[in-house]
N, CA and C of each residue as an Amber inpcrd file, in Angstrom:
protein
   630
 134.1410000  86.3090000  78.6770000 133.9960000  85.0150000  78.0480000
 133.2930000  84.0590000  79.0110000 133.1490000  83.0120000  78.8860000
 132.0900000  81.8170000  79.2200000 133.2260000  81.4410000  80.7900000
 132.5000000  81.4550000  81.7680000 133.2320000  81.3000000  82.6300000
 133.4780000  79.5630000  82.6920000 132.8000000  78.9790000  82.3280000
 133.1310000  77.0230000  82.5070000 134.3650000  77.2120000  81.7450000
 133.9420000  77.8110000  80.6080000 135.4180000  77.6210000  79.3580000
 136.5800000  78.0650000  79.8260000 136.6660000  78.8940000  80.7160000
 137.7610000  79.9180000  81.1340000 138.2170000  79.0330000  82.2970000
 137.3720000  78.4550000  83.0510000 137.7630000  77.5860000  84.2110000
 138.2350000  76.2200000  83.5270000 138.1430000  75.8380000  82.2590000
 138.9250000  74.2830000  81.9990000 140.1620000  74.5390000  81.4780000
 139.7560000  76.0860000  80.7130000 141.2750000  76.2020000  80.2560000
 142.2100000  76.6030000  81.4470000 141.9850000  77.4340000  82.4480000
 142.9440000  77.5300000  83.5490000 143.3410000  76.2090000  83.9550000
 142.5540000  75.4630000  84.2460000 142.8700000  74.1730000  84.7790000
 143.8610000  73.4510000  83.5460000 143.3310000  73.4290000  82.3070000
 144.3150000  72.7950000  81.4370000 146.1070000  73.4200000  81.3140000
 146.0430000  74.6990000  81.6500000 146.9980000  75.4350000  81.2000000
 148.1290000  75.0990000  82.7110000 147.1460000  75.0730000  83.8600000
 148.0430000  74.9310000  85.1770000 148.6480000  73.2200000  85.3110000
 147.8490000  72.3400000  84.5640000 148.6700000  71.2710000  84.2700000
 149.6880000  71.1140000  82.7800000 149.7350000  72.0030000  82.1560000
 150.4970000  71.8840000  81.2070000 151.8210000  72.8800000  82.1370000
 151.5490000  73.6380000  82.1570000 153.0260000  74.1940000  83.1580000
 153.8600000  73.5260000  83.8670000 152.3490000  73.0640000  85.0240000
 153.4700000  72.4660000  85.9800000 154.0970000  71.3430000  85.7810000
 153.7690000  70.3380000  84.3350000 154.9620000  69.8560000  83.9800000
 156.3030000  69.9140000  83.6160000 157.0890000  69.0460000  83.8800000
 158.5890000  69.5890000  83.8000000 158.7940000  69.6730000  82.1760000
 159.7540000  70.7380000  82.2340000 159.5620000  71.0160000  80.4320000
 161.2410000  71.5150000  80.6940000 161.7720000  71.9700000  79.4040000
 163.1210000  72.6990000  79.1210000 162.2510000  74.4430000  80.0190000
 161.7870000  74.9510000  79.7560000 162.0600000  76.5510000  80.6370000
 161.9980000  76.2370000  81.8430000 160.9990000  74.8330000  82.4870000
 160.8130000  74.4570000  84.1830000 162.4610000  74.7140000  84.7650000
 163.3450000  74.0100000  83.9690000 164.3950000  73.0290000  84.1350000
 165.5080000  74.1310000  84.1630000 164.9090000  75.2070000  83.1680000
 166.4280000  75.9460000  82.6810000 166.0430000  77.1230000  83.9590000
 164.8190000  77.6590000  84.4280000 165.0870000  78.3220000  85.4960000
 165.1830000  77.6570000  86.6390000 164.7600000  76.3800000  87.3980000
 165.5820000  76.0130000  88.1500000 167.0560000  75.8150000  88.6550000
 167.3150000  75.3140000  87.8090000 168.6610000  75.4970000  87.4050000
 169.5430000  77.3120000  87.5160000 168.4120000  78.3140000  86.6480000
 169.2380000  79.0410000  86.8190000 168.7810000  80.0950000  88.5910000
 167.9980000  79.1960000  89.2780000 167.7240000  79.9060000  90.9010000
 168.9440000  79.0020000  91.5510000 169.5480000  77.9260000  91.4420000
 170.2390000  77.6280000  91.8210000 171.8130000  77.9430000  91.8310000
 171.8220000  78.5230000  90.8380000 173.0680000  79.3360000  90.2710000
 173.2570000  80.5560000  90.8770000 171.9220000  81.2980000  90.4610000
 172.0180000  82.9550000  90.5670000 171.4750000  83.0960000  91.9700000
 170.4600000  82.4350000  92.6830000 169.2010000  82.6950000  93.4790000
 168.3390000  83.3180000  93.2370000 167.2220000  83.2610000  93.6040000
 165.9480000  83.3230000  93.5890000 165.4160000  84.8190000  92.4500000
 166.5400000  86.1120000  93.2690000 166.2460000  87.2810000  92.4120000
 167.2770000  86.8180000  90.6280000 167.8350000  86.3510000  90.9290000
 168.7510000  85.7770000  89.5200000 168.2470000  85.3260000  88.7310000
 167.2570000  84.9190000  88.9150000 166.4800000  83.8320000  88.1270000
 165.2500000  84.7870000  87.7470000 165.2570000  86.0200000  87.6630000
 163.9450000  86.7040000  87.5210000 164.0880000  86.6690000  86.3440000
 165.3740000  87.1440000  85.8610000 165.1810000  87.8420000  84.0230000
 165.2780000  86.5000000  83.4020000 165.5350000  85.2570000  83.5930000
 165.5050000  83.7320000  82.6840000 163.9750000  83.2410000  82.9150000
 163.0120000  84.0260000  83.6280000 161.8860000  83.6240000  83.8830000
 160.5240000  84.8790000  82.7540000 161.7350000  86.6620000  83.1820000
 161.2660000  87.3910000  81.7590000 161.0270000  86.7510000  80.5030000
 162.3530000  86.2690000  80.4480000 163.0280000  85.2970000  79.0950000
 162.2520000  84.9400000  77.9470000 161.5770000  83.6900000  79.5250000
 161.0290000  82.6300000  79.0760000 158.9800000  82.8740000  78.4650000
 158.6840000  83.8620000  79.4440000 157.6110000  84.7910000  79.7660000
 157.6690000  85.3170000  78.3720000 158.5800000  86.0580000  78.0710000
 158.6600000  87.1400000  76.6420000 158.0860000  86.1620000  75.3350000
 159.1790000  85.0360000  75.1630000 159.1140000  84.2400000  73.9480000
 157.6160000  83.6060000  74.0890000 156.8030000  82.9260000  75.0770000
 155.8140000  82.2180000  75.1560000 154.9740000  83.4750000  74.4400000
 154.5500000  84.6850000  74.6740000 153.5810000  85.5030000  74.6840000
 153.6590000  86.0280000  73.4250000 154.9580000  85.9330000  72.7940000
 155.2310000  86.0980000  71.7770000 154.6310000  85.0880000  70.3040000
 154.9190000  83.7400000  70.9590000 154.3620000  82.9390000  70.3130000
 152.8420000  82.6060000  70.4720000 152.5070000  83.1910000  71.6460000
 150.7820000  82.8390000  71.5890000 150.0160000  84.5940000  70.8250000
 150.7900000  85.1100000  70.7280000 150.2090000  86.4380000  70.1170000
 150.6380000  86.2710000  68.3810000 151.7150000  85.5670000  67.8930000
 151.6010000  85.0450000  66.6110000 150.4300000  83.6870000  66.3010000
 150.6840000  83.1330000  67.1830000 149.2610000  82.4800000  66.8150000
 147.8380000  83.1040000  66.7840000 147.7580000  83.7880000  67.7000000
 146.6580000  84.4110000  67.4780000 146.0830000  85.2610000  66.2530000
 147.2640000  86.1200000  66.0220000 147.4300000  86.7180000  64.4910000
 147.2350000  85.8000000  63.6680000 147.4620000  84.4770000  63.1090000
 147.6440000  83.4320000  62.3900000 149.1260000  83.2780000  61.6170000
 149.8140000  84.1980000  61.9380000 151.0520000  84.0650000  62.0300000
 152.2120000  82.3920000  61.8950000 151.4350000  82.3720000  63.1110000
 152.5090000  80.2320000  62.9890000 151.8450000  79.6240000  62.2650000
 150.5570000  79.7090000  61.4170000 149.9670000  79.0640000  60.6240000
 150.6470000  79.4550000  59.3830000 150.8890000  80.5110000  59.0030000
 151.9980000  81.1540000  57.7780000 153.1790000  80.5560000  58.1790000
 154.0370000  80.6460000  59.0350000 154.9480000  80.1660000  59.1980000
 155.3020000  78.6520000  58.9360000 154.4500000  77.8660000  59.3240000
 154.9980000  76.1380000  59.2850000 153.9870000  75.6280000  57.6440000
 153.2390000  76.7920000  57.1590000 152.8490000  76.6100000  55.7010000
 154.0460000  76.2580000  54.9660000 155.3710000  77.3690000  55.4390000
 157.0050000  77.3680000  54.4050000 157.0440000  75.7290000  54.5820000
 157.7310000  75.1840000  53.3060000 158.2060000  73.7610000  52.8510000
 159.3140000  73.9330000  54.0500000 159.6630000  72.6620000  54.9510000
 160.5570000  73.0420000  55.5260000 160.8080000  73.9230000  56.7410000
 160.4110000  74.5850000  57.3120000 160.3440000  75.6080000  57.8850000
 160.0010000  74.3470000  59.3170000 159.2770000  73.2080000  59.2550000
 159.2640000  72.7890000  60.6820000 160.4990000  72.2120000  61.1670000
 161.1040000  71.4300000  60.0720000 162.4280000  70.9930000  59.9840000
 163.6590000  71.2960000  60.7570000 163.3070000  73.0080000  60.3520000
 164.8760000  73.5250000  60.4160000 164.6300000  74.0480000  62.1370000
 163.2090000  74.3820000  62.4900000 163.3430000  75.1050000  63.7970000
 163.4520000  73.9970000  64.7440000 163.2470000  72.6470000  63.9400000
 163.4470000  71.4190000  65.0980000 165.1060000  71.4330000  65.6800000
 165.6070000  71.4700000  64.3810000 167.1390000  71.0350000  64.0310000
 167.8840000  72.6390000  65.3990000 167.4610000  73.4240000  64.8140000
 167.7550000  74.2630000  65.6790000 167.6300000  73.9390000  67.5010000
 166.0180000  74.1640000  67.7520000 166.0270000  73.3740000  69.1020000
 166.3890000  72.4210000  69.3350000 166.5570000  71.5570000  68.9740000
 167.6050000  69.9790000  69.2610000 168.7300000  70.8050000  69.5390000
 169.4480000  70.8450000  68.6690000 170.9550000  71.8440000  68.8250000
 171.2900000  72.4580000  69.7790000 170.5620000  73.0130000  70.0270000
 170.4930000  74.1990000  71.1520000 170.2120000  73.6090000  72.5410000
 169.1890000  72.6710000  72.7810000 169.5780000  71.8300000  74.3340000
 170.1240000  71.0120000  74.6900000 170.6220000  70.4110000  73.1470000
 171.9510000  69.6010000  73.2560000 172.8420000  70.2860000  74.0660000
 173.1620000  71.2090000  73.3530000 174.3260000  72.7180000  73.6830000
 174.0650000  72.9420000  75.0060000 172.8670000  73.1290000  75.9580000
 172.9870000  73.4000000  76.9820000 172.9710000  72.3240000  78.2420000
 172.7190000  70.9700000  77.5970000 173.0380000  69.6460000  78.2820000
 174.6350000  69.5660000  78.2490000 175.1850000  69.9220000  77.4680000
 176.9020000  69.2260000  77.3380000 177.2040000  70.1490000  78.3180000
 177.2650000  71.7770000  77.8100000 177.4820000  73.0280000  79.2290000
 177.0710000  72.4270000  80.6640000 175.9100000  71.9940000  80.8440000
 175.5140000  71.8960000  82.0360000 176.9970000  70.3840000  82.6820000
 176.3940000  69.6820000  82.1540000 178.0520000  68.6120000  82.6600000
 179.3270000  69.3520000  82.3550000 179.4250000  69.9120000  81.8360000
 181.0750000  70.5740000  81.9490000 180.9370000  71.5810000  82.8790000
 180.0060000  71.9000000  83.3200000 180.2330000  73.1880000  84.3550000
 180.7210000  72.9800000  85.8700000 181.4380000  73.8200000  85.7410000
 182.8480000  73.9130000  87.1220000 182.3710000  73.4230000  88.5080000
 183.0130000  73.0830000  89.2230000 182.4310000  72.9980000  90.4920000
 183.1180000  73.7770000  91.4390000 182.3810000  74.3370000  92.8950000
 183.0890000  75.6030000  93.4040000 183.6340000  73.9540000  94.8440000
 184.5690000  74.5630000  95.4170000 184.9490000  73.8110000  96.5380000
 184.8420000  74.6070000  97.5840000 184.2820000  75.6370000  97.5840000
 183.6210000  76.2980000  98.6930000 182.6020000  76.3880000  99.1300000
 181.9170000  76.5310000  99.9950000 180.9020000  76.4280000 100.6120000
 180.3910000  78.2620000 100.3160000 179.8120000  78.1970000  99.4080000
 179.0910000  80.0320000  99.4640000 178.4410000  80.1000000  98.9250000
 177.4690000  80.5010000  99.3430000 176.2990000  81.2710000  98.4640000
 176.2540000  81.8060000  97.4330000 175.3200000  81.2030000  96.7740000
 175.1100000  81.7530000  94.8850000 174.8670000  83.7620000  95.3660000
 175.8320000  84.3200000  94.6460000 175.8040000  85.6600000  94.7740000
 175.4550000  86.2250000  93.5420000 174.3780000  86.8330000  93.2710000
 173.6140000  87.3080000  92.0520000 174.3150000  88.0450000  90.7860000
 174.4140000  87.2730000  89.6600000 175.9500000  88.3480000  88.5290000
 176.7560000  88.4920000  89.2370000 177.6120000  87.9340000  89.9830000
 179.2280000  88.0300000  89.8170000 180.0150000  87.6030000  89.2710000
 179.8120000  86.4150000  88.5560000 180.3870000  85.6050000  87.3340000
 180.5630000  86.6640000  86.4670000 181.9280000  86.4490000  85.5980000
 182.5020000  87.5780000  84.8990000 181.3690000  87.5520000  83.3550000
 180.7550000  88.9090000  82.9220000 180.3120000  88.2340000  81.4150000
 178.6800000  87.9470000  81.7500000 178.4240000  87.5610000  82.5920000
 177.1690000  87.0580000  82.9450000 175.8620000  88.3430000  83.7940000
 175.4250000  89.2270000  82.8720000 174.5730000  90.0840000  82.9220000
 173.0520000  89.9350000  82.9180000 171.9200000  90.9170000  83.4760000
 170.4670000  90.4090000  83.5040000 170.4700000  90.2280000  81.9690000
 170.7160000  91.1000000  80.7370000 170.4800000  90.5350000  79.7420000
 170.9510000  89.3370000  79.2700000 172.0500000  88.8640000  79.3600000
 173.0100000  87.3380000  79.6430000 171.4990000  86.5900000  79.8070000
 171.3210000  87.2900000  80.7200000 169.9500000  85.4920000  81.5660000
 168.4220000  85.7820000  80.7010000 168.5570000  86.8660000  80.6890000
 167.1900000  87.6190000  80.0130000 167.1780000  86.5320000  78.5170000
 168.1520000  86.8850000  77.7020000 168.9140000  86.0820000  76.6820000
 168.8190000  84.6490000  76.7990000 168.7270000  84.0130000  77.6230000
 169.0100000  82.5400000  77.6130000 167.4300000  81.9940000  77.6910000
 166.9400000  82.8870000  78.5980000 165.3960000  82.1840000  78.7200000
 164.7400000  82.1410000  77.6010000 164.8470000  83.2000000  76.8780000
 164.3990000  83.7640000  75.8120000 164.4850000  82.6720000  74.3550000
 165.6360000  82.5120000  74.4070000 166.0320000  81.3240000  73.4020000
 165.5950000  80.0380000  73.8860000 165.6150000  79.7200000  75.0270000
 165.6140000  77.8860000  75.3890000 163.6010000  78.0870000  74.9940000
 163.0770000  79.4690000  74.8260000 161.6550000  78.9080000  75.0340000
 161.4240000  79.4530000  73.3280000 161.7150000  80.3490000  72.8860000
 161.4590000  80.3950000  71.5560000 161.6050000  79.4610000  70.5960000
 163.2330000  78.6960000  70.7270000 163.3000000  77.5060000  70.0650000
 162.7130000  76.6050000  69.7400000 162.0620000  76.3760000  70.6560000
 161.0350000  74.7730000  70.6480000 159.9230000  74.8060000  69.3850000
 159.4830000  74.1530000  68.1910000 158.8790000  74.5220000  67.5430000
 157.5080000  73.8650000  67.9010000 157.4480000  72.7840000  69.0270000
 156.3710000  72.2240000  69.3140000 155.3820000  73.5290000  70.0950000
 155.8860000  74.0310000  70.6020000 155.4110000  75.0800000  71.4010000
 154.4430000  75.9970000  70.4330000 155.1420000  76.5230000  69.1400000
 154.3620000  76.8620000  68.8180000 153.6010000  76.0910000  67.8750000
 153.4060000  75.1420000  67.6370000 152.4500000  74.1530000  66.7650000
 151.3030000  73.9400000  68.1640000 151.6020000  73.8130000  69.2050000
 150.8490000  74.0890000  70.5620000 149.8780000  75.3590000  70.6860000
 150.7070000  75.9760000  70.5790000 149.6690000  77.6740000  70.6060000
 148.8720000  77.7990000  69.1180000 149.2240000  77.4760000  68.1020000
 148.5610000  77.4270000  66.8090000 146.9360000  76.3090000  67.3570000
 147.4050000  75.0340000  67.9200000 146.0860000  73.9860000  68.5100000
 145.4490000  74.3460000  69.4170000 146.2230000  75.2160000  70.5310000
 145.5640000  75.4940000  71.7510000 144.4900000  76.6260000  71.8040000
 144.8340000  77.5980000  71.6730000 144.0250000  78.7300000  71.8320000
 142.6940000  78.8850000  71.1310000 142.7910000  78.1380000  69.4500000
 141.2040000  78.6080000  68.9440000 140.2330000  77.3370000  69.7980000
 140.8340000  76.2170000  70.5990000 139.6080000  75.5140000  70.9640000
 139.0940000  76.3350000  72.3240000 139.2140000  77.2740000  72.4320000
 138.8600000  78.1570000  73.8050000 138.0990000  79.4630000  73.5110000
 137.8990000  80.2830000  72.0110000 137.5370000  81.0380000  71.3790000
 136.3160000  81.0530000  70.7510000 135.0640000  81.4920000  71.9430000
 133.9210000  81.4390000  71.2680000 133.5190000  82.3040000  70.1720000
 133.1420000  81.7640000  68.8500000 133.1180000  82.5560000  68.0020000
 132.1300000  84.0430000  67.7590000 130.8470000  83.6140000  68.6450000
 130.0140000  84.7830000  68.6890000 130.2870000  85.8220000  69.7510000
 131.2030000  85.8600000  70.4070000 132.2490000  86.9600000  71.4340000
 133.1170000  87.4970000  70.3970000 133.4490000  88.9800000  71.2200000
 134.7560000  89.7360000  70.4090000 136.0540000  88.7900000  70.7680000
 136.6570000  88.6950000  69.8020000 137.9250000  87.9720000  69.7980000
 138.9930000  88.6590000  70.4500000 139.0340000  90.0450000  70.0510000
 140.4500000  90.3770000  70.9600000 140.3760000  89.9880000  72.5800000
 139.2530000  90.7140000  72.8160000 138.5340000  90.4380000  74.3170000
 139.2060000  89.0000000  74.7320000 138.7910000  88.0460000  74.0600000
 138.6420000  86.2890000  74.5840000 140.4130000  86.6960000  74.6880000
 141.1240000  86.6410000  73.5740000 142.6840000  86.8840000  73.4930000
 142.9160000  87.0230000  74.4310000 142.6540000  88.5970000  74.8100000
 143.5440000  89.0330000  75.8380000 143.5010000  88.3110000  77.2700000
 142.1290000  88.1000000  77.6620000 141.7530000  87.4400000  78.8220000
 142.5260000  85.9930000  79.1680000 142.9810000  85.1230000  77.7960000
 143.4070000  83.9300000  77.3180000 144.9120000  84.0750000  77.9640000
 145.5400000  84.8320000  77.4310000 146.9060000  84.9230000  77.1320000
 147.4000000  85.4170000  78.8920000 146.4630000  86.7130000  78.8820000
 146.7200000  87.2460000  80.4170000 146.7640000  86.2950000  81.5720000
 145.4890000  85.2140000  81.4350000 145.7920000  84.2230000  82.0010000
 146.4810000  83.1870000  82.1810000 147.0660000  82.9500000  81.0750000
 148.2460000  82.1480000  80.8110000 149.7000000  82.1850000  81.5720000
 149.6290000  83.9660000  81.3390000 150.8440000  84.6420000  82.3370000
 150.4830000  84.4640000  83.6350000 149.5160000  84.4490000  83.9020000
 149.8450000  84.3270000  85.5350000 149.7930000  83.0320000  86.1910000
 149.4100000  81.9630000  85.2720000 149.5420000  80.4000000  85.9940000
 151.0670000  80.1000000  85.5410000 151.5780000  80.7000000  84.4100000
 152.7830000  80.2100000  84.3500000 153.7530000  80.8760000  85.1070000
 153.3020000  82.1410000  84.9440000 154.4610000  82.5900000  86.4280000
 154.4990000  82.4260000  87.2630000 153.3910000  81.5410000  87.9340000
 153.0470000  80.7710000  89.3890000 154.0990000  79.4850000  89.6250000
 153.6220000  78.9640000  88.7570000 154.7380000  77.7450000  88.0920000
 156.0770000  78.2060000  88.1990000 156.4480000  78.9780000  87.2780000
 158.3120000  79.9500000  87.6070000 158.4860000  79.6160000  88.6840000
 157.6340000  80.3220000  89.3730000 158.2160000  80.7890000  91.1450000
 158.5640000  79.7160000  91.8990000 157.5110000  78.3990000  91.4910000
 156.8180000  77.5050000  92.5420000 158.9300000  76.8060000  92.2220000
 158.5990000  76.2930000  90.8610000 160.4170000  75.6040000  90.3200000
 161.3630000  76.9070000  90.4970000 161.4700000  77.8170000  90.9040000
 162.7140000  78.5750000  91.2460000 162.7310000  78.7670000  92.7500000
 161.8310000  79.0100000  93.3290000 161.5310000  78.5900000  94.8070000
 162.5070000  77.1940000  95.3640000 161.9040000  75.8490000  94.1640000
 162.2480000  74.7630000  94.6570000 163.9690000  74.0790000  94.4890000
 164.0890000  75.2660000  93.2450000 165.8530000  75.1940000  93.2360000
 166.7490000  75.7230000  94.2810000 165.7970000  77.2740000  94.9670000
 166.6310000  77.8770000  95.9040000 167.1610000  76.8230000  96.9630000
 165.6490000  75.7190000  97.4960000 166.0300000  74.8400000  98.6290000
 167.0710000  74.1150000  98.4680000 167.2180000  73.7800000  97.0900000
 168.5060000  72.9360000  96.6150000 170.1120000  73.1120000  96.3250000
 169.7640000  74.5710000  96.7470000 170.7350000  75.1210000  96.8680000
 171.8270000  75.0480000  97.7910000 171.5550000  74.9370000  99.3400000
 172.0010000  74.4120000 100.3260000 172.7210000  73.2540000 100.3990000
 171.7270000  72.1700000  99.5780000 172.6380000  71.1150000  99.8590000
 173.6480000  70.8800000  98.7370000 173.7350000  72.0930000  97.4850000
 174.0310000  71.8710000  96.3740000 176.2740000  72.4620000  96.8230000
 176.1900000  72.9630000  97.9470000 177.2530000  73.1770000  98.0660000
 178.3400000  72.2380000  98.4520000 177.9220000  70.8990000  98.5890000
 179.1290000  70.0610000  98.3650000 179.3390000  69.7300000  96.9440000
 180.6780000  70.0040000  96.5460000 181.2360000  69.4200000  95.1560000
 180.8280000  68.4120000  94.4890000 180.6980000  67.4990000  95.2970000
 179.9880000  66.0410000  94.7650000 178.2600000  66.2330000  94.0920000
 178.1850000  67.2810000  95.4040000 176.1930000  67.2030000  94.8560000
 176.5360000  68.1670000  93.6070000 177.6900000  69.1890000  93.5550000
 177.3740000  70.0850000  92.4010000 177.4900000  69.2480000  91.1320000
 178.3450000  68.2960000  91.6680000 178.9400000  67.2220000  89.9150000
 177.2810000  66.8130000  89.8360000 176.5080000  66.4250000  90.8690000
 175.6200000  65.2570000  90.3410000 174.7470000  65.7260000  89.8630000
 174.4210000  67.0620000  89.8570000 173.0160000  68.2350000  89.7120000
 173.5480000  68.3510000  87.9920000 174.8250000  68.8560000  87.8290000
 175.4200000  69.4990000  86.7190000 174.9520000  68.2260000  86.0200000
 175.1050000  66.8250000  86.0640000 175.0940000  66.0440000  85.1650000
 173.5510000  65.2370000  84.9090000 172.8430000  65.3640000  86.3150000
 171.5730000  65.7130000  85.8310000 170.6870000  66.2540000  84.9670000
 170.8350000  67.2850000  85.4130000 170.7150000  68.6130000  84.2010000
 171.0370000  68.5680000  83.0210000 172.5130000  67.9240000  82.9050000
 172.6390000  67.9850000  81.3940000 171.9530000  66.9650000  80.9820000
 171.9650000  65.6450000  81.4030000 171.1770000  64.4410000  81.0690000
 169.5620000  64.8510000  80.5180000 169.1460000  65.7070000  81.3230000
 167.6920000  65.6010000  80.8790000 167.6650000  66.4420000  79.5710000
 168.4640000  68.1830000  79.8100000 168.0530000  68.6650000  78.7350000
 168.4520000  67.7250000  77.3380000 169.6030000  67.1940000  77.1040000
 169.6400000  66.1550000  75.9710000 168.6960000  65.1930000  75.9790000
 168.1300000  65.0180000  76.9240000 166.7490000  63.8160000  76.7570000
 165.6760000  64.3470000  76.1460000 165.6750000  66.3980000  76.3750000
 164.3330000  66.6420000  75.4190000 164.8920000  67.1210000  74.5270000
 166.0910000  67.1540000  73.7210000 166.6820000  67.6270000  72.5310000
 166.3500000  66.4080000  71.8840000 166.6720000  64.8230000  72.4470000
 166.5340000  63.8140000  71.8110000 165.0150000  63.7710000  71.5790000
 163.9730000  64.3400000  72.4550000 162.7060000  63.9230000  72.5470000
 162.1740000  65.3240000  71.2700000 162.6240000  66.2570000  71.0270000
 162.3130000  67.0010000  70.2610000 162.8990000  66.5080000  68.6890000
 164.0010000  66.0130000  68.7630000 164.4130000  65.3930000  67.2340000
 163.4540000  64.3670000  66.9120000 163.0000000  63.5150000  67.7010000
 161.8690000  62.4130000  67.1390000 160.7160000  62.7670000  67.2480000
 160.2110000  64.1150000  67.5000000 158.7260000  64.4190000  67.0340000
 158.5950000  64.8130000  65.8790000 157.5650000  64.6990000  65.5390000
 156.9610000  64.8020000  63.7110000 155.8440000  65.8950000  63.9970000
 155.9700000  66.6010000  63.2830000 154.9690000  67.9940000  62.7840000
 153.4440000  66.9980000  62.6060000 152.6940000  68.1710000  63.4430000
 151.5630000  67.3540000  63.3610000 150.3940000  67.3440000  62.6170000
């Protein structure tokens, strides 16, 4: 494909990442918990659902989809719900009075699929995301090129600025980790955390289908 085109969209795509979003937030959060290798499968997760949704767009898929009467409605109502749900969790969550290191799955119940699972949902949910990949991708798709070609090159690239991004915010949770072992900093992180994700549950209930 057109290398200028390929170079604005990298550039567009590495500033849309490295903004803070619900998956930035939910794997930070979960390198701080699990550490650094803990946080791999909430970063799969998150990785799986995006590629998922930019390969239904590509199909024209989310264009069938948000055609249904309704259908933008309910996946809002859902994602609202759902980071509500993980804002209230995040403030109710326990605090340790020990000083120890996040030790990878030892929490009872809490498996790579457990985390695999969570990323997976906090990024599928969002319905802006995919009304995003439905806008984003054909302005990058020269029409007299093979299309799968442009696709694949599109998407492939996508994965690797956003997994740059992962690393860069799970990296930056590990540091926070250290100081995250006084009780007090764990209350203030936990209620952080929950604060924001309800700030984009609230910020996702007042967007309008576009």
């Amino acid at each position: 494909m057109n290398l200028h085109l390929w170079g604005l969209y990298c550039l567009t795509v590495f500033l849309i990442s490295a903004s803070p979003g619900p998956n930035m937030l939910h794997i930070m959060s979960r390198s701080v918990e699990l550490g650094l290798r803990g946080s791999f499968p909430a970063m799969a997760g998150c990785m799986s659902a995006l590629v998922v949704m930019m390969t239904a767009s590509a199909l024209g898929l989310t264009a069938l989809l948000f055609a249904l009467p309704g259908a933008f409605e309910v996946l809002r109502l859902v994602g609202t719900a759902y980071l509500v749900y993980l804002g209230i969790k995040a403030w109710r969550a326990p605090v340790t009075d020990e000083a120890e290191e996040a030790v990878e799955f030892e929490r009872p119940g809490l498996s790579r699929w457990a985390v695999y699972r969570g990323g997976f949902t906090i990024a599928i949910s969002n319905p802006k995301a995919l009304l995003f990949a439905a806008a984003f991708l054909p302005q990058f798709i020269d029409p007299a090129q093979p299309k799968a070609i442009q696709l694949s090159i599109l998407i492939g690239t996508f994965v690797v600025i956003e997994t740059f991004c992962y690393f860069t915010y799970a990296v930056g949770g590990r540091g926070l980790a250290g100081w995250l072992r006084r009780p007090a900093a764990q209350r203030w992180f936990n209620r952080v955390t929950g604060t924001v994700f309800v700030g984009f549950g609230a910020m996702l209930l007042r967007s309008q289908k576009a």
